[in-house]
MARDREN-228057 format. One line per field, with one value per atom (N, C-alpha, C): residue in three letters; atom name; x, y, z. Coordinates in Angstrom, 1 decimal. Layout:
<atoms>
r	(ALA;...) .
a	(CA;...) .
X	(X;...) .
Y	(Y;...) .
Z	(Z;...) .
</atoms>
This chain:
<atoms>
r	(UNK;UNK;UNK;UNK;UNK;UNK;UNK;UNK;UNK;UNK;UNK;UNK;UNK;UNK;UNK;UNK;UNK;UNK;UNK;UNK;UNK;UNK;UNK;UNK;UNK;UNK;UNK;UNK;UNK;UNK;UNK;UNK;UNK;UNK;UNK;UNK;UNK;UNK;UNK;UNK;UNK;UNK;UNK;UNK;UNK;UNK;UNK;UNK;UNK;UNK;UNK;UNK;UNK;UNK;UNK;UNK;UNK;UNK;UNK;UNK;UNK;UNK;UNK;UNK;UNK;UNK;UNK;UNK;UNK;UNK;UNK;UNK;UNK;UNK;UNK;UNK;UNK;UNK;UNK;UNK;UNK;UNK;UNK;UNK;UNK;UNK;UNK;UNK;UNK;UNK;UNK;UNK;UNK;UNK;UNK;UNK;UNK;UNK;UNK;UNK;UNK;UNK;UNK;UNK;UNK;UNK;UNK;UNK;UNK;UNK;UNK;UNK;UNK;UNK;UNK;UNK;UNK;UNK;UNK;UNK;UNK;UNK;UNK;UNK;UNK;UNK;UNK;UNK;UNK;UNK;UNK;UNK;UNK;UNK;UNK;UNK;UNK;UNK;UNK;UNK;UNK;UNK;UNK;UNK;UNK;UNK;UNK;UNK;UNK;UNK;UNK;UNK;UNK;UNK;UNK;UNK;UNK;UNK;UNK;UNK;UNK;UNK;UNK;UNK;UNK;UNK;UNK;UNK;UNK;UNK;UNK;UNK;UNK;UNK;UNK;UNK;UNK;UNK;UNK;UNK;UNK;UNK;UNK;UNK;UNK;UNK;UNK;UNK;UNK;UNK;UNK;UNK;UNK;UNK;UNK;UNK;UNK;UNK;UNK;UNK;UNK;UNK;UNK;UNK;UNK;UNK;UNK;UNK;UNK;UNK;UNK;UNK;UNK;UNK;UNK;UNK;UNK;UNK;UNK;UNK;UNK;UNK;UNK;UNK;UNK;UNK;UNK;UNK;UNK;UNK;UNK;UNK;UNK;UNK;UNK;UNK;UNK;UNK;UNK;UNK;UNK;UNK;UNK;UNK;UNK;UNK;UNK;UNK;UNK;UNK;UNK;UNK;UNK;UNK;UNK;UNK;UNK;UNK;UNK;UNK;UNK;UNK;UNK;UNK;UNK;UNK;UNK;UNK;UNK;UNK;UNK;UNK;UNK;UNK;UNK;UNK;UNK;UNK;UNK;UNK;UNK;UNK;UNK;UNK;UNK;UNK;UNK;UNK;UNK;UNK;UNK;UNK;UNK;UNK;UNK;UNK;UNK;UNK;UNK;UNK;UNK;UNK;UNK;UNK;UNK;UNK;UNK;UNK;UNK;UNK;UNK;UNK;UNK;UNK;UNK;UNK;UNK;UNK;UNK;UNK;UNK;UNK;UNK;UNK;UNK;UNK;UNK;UNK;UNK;UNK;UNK;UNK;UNK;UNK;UNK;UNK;UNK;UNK;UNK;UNK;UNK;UNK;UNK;UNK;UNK;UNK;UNK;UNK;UNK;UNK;UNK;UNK;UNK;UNK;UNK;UNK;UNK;UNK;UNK;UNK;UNK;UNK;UNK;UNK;UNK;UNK;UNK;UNK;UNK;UNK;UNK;UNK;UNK;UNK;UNK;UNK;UNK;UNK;UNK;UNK;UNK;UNK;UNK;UNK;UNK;UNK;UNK;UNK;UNK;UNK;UNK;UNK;UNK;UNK;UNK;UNK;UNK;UNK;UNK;UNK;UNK;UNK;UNK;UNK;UNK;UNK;UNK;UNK;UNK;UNK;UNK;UNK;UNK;UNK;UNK;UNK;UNK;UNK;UNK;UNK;UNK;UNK;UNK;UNK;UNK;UNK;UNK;UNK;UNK;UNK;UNK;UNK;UNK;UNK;UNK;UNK;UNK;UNK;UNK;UNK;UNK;UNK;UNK;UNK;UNK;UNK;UNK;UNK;UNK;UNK;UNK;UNK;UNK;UNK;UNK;UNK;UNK;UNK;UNK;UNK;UNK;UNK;UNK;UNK;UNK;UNK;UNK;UNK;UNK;UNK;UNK;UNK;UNK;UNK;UNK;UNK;UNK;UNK;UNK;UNK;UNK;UNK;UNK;UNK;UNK;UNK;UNK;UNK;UNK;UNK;UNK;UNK;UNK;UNK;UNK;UNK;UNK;UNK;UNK;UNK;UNK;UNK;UNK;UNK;UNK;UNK;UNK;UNK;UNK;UNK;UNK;UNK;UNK;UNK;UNK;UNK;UNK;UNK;UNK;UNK;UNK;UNK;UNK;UNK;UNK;UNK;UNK;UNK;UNK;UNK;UNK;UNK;UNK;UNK;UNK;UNK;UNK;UNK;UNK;UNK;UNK;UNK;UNK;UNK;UNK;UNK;UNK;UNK;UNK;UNK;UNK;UNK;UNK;UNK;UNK;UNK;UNK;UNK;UNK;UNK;UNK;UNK;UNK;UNK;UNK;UNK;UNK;UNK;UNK;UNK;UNK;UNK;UNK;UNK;UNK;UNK;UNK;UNK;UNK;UNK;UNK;UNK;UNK;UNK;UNK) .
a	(N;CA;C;N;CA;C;N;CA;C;N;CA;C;N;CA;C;N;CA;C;N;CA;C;N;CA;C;N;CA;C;N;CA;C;N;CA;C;N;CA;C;N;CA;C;N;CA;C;N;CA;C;N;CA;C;N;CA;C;N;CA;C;N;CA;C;N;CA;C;N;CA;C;N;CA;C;N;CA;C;N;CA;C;N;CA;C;N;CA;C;N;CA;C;N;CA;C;N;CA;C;N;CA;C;N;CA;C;N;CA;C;N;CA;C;N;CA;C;N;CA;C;N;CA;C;N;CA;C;N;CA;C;N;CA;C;N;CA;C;N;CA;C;N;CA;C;N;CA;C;N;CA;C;N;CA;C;N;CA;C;N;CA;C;N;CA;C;N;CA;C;N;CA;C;N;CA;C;N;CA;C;N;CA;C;N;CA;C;N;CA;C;N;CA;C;N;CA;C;N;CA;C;N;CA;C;N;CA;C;N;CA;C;N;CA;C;N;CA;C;N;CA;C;N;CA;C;N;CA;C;N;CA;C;N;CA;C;N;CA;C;N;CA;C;N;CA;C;N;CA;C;N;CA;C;N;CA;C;N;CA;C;N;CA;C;N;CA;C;N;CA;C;N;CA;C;N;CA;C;N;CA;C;N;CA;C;N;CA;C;N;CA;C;N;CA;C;N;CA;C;N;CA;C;N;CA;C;N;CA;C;N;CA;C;N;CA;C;N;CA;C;N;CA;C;N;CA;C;N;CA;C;N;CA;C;N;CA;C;N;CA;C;N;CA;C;N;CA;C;N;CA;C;N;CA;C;N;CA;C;N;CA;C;N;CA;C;N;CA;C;N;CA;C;N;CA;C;N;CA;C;N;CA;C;N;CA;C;N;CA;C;N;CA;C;N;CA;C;N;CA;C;N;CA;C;N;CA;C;N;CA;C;N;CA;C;N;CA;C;N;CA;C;N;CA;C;N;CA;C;N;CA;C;N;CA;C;N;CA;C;N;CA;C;N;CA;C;N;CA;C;N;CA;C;N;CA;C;N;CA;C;N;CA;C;N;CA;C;N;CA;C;N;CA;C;N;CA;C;N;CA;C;N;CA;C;N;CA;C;N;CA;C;N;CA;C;N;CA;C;N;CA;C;N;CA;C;N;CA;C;N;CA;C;N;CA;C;N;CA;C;N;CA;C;N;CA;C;N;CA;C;N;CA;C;N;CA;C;N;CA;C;N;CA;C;N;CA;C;N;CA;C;N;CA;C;N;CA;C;N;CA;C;N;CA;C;N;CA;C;N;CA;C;N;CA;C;N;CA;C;N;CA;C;N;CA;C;N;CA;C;N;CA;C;N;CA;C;N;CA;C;N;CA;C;N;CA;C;N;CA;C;N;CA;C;N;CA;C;N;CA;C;N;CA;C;N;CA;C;N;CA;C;N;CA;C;N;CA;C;N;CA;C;N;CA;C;N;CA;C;N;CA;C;N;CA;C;N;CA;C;N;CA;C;N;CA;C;N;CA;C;N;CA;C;N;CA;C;N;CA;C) .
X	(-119.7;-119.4;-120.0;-121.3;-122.0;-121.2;-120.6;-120.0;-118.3;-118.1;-116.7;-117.1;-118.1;-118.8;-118.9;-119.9;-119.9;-119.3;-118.0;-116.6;-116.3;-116.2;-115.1;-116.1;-117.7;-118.1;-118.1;-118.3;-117.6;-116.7;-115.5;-113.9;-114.3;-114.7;-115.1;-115.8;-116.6;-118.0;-116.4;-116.0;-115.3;-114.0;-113.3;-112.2;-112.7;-113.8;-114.7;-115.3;-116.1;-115.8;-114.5;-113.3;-112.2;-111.4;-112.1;-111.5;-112.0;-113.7;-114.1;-114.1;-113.0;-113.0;-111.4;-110.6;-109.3;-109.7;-110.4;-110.7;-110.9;-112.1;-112.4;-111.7;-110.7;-109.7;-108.6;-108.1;-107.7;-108.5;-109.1;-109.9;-109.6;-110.1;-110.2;-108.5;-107.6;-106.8;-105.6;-106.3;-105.8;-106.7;-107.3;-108.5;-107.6;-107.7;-107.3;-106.1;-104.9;-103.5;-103.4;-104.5;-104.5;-105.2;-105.8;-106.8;-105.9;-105.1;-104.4;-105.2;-106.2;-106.5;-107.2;-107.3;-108.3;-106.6;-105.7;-104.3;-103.7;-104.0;-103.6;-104.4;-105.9;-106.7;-105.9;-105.5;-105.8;-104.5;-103.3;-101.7;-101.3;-101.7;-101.3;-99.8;-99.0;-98.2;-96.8;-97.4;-96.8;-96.6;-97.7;-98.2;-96.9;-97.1;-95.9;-94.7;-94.6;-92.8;-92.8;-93.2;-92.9;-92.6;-94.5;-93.8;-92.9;-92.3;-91.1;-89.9;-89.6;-88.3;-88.3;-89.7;-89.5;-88.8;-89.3;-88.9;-87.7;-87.1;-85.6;-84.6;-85.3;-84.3;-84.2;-85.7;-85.7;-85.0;-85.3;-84.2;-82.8;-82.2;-81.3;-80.3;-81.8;-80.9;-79.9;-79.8;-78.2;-77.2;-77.1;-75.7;-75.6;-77.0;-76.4;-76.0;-76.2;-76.1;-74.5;-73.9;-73.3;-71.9;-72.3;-71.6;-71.0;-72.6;-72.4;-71.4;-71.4;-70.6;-69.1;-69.0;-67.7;-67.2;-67.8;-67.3;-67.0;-67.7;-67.6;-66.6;-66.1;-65.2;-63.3;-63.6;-62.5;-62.3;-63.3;-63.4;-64.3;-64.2;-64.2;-63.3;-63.1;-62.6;-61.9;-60.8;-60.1;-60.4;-60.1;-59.8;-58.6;-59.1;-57.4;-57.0;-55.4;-54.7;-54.6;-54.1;-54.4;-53.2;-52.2;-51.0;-51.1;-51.1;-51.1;-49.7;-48.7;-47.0;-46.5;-46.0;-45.1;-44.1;-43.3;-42.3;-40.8;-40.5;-39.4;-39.7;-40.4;-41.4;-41.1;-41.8;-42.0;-41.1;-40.2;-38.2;-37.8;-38.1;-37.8;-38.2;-39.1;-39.5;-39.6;-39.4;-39.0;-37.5;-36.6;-34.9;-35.8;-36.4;-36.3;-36.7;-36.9;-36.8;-38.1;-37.8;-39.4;-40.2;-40.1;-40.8;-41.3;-41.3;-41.6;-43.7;-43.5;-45.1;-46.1;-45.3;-45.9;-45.8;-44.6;-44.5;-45.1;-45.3;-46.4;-47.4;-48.4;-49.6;-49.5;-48.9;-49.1;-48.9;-47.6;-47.2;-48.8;-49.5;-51.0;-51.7;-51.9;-53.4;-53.0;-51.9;-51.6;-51.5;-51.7;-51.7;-52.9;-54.0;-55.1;-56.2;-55.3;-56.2;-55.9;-54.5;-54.0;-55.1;-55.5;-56.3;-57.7;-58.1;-59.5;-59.6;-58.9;-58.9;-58.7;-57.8;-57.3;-58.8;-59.7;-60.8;-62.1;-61.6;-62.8;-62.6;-62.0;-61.2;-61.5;-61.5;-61.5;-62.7;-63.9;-65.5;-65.8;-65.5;-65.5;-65.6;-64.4;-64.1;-64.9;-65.6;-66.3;-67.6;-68.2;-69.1;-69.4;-68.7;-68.6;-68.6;-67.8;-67.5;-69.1;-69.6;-71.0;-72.2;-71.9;-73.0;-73.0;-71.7;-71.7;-72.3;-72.1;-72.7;-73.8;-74.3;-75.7;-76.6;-76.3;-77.4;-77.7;-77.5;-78.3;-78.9;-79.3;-79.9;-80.8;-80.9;-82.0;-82.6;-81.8;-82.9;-84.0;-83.2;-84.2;-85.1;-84.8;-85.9;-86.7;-86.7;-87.7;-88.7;-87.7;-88.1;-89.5;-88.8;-90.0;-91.0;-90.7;-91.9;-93.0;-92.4;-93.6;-94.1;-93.2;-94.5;-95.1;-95.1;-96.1;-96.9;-96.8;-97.9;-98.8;-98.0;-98.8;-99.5;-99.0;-99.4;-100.7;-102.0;-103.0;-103.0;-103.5;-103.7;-105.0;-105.0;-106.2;-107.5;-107.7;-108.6;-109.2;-108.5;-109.0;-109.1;-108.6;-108.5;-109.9;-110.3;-111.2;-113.0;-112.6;-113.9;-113.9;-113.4;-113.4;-113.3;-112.7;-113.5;-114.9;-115.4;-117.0;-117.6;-117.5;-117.4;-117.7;-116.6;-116.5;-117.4;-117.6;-118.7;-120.2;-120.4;-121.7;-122.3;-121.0;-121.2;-121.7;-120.4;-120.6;-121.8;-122.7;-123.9;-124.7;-124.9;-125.7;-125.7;-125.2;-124.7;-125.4;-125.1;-125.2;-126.8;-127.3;-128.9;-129.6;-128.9;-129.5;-129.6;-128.0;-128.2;-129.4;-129.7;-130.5;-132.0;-132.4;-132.9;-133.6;-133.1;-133.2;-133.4;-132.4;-132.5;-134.0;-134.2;-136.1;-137.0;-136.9;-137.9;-137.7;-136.7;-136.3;-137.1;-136.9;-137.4;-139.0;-139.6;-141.1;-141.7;-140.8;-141.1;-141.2;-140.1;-139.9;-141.0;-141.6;-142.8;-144.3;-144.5;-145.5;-145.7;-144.8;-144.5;-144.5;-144.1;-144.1;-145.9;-146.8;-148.0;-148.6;-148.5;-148.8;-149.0;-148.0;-147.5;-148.4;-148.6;-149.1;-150.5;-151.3;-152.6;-153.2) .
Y	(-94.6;-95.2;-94.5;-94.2;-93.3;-91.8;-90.8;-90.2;-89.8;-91.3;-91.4;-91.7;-92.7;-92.8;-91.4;-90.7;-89.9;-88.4;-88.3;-87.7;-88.2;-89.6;-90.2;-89.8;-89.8;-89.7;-88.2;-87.0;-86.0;-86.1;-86.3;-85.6;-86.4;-87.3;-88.1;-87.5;-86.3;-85.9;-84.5;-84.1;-83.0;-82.8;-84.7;-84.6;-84.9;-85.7;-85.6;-83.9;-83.7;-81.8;-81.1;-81.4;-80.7;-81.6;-83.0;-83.4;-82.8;-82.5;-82.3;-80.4;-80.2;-78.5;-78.2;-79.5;-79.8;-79.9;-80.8;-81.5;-80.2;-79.8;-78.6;-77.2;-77.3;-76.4;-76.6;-78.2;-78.8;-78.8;-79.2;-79.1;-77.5;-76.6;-75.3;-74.8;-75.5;-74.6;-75.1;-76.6;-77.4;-77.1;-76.6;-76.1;-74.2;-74.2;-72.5;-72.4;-73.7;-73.4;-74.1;-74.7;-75.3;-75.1;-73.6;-73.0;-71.7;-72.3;-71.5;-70.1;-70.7;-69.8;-68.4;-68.8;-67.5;-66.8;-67.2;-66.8;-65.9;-66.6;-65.9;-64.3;-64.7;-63.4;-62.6;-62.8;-61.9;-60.8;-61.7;-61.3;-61.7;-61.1;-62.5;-61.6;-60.6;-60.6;-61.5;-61.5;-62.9;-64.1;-64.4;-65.6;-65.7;-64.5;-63.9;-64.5;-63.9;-63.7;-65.3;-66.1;-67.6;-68.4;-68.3;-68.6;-68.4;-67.0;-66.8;-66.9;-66.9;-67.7;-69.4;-69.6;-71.4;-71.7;-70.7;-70.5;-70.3;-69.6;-69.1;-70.4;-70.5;-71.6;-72.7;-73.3;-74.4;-74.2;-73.5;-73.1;-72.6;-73.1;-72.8;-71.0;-70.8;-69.0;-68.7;-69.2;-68.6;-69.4;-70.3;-70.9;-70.0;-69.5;-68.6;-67.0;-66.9;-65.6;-65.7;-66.9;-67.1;-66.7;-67.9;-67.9;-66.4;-65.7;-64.1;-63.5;-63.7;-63.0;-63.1;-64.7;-64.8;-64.3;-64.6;-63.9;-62.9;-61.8;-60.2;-59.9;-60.9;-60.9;-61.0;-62.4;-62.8;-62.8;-62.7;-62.0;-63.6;-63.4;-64.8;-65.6;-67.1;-67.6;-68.1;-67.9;-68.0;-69.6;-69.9;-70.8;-72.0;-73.0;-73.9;-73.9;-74.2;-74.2;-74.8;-75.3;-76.8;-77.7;-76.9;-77.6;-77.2;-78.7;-78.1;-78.0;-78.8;-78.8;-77.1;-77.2;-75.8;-76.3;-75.3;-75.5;-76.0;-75.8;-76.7;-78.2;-78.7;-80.1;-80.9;-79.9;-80.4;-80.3;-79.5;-80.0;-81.1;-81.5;-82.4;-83.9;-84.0;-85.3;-85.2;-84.1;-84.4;-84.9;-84.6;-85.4;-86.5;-87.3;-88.7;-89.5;-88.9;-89.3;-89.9;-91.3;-92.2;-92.3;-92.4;-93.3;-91.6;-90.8;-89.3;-89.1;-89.8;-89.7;-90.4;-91.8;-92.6;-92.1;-91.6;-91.0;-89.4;-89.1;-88.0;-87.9;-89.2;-89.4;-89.9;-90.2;-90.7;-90.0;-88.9;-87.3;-86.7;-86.7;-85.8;-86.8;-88.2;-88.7;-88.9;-88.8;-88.5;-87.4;-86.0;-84.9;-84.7;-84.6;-84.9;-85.2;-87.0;-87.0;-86.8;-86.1;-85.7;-83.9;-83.6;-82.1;-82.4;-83.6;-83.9;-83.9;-84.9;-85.0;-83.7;-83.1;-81.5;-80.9;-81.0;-79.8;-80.9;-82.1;-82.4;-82.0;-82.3;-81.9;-80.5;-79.3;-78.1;-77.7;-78.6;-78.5;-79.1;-80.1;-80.7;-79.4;-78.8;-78.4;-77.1;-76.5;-75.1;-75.6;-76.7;-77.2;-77.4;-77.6;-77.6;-76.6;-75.5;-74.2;-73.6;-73.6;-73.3;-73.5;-75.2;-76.0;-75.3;-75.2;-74.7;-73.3;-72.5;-70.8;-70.9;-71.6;-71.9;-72.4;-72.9;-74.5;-73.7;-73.0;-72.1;-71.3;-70.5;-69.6;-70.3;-71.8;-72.2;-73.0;-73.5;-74.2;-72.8;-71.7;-70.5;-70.4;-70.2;-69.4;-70.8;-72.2;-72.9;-72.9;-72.8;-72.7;-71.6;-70.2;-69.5;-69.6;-70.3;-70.1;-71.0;-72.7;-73.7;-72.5;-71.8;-71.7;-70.5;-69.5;-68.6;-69.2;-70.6;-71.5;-72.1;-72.9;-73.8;-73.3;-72.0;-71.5;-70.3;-70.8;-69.8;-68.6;-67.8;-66.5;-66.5;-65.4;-65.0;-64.6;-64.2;-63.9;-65.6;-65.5;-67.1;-68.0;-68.5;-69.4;-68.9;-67.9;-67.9;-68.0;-67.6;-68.0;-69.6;-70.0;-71.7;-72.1;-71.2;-72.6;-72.1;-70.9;-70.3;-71.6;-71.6;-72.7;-74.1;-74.5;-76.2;-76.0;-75.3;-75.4;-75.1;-74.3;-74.5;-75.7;-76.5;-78.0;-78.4;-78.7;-79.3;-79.3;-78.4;-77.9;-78.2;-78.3;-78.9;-80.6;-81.0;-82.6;-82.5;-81.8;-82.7;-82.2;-81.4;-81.2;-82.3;-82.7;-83.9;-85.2;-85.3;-86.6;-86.6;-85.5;-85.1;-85.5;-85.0;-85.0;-86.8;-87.4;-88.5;-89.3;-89.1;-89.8;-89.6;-88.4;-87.9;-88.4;-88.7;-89.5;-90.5;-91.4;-92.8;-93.3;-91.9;-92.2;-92.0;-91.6;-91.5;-92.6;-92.9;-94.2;-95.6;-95.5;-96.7;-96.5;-95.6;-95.3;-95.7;-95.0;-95.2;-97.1;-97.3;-98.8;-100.0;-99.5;-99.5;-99.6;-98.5;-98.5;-99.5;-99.4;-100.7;-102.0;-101.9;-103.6;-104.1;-102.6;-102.9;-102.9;-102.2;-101.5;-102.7) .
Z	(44.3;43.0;41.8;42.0;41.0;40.5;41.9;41.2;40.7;41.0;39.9;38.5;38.2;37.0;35.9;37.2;36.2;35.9;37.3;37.0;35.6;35.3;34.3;32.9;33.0;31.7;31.5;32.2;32.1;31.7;31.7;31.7;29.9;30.0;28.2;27.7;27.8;27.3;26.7;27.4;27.6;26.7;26.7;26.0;24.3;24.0;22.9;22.1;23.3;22.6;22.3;23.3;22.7;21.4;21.4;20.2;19.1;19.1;18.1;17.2;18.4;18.4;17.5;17.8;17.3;15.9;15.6;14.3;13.6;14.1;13.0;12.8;14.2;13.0;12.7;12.8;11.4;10.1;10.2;9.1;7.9;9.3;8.8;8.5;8.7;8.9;7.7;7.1;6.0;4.9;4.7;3.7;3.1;4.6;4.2;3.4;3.9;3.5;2.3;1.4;0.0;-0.8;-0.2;-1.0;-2.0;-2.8;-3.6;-4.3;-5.1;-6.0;-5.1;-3.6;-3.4;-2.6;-2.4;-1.8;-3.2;-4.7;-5.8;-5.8;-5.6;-5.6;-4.7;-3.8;-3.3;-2.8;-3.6;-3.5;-4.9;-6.0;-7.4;-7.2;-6.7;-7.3;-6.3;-5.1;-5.1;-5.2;-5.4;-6.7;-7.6;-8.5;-9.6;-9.5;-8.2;-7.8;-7.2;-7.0;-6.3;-7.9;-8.7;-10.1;-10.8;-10.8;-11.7;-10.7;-9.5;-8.9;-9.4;-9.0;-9.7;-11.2;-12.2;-13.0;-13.4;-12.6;-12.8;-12.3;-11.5;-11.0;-12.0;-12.6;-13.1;-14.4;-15.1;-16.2;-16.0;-15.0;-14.9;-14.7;-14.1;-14.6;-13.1;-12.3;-11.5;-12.4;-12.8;-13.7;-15.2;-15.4;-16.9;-16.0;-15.3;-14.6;-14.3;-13.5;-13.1;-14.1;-15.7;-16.6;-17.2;-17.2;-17.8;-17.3;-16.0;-14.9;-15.1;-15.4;-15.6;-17.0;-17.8;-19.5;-19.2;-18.3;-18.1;-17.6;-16.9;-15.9;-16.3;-17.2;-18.0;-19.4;-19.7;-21.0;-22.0;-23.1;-23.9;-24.0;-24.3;-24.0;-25.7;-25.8;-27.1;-27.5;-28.3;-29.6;-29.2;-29.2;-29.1;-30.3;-30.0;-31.2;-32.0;-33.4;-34.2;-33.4;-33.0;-32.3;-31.0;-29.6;-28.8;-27.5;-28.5;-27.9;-28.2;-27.5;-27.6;-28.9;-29.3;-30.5;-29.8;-28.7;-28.4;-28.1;-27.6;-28.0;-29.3;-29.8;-31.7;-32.3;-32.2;-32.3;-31.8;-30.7;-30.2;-30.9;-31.2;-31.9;-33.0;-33.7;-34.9;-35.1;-34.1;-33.7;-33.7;-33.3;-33.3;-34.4;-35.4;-36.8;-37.1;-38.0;-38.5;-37.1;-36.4;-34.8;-34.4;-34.7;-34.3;-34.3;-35.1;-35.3;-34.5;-34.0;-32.8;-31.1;-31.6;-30.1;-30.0;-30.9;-31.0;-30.7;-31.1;-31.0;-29.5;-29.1;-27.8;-26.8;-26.9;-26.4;-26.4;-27.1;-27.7;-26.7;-26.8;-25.8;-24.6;-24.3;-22.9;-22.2;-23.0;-22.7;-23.2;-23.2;-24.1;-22.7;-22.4;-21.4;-19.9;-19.5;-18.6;-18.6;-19.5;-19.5;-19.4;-19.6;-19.3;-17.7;-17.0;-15.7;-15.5;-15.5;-14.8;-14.9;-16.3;-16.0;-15.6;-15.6;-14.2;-12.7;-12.6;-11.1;-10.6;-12.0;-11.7;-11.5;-12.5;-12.8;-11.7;-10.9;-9.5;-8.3;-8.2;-7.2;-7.5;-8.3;-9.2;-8.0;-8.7;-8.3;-6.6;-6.2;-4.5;-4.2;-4.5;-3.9;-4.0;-5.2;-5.9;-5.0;-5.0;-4.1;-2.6;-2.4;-0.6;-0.4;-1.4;-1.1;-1.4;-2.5;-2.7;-2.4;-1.2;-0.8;0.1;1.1;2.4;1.6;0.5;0.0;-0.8;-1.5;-1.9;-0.9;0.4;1.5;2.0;2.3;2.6;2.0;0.3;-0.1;-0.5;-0.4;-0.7;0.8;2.0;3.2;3.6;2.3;2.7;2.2;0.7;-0.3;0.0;0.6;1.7;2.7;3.4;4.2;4.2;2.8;2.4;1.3;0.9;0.0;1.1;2.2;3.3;4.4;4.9;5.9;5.5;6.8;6.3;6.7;6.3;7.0;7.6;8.5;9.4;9.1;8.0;7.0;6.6;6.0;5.3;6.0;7.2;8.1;9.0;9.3;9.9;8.9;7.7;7.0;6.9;7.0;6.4;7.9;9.0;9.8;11.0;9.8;10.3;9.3;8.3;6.8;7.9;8.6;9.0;10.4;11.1;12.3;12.0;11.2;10.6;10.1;8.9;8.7;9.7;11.0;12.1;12.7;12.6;13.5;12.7;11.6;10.8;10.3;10.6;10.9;11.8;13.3;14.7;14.4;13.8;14.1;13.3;12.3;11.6;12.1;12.7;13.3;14.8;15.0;16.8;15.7;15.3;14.4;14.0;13.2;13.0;14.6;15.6;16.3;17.2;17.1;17.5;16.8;15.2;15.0;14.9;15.2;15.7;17.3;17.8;19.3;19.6;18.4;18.4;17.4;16.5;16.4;16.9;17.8;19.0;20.1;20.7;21.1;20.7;18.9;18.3;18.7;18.0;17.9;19.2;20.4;21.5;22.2;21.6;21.9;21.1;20.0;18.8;19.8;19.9;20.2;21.9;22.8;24.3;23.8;23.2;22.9;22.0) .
</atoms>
């Protein structure tokens, strides 16, 4: 009976040490990967380049890039006209005499807003095509930039968790510590009380 007991407080004494060996290099290994400013020391120019992609993005610079591209492409984009019927049209309603002017204006907001729809639809479908080539190249590069912000390096990860076992060792000497003169106290006190 006695040594299953103390089979079982072993394998406990043992899974307690390897918990507390886990701990600390979580500890060490979440310390290292949020410890920005010594990551800036010691690479600022990729520091740089994360900042100024965030930057570019956030201001919008693939859509001005984008735009540039197209102006270059197609050139500028002209002027609407003050009239926007063709001239066989506007012969046409002008044959219809007094009533020419009502059915003009309505010829115009129905063509008007038959061209609004047409360049949503177009701004729509721009936008998809855009979204679809774009979206794997910003999941990447956000993908890489987490995990050259989150992930520690070998350097750093290992001072911080020389850093958290020293704590650790210095704790457990304190608490050993207190509990020794707790235990010479319960003694002194112990004689006290027989004597």
């Amino acid at each position: 009976m006695a040594t299953t007991t103390d089979a079982a407080r072993v394998r406990v004494l043992a899974a307690r040490a390897d918990l507390e060996e886990q701990l600390q290099l979580l500890e060490a290994s979440g310390r290292a990967a949020v410890d920005i400013p010594a990551r800036i020391k010691r690479s600022p120019a990729k520091a740089a380049a994360i900042v100024g992609g965030a930057g570019f993005l956030v201001l919008k610079g693939p859509q001005r890039l984008f735009g540039r591209a197209r102006r270059a492409v197609r050139g500028e984009r002209s002027d609407l006209p003050r009239r926007m019927l063709p001239d066989e049209i506007e012969k046409t309603l002008r044959k219809l005499g007094d009533d020419g002017d009502k059915v003009r204006g309505a010829l115009e907001r129905d063509f008007a807003g038959y061209v609004k729809r047409a360049e949503k639809d177009r701004k729509g479908f721009a936008s998809i095509v855009l979204l679809a080539a774009a979206k794997p190249l910003l999941a990447r590069g956000a993908r890489a930039a987490s995990e050259l912000l989150l992930s520690p390096d070998a350097e750093n990860f290992g001072t911080r968790l020389a850093q958290v076992r020293e704590r650790a060792e210095q704790q457990l000497g304190r608490s050993q510590a207190t509990a020794d003169e707790g235990d010479v106290r319960d003694t002194l006190g112990s004689k006290d009380v027989t004597g």
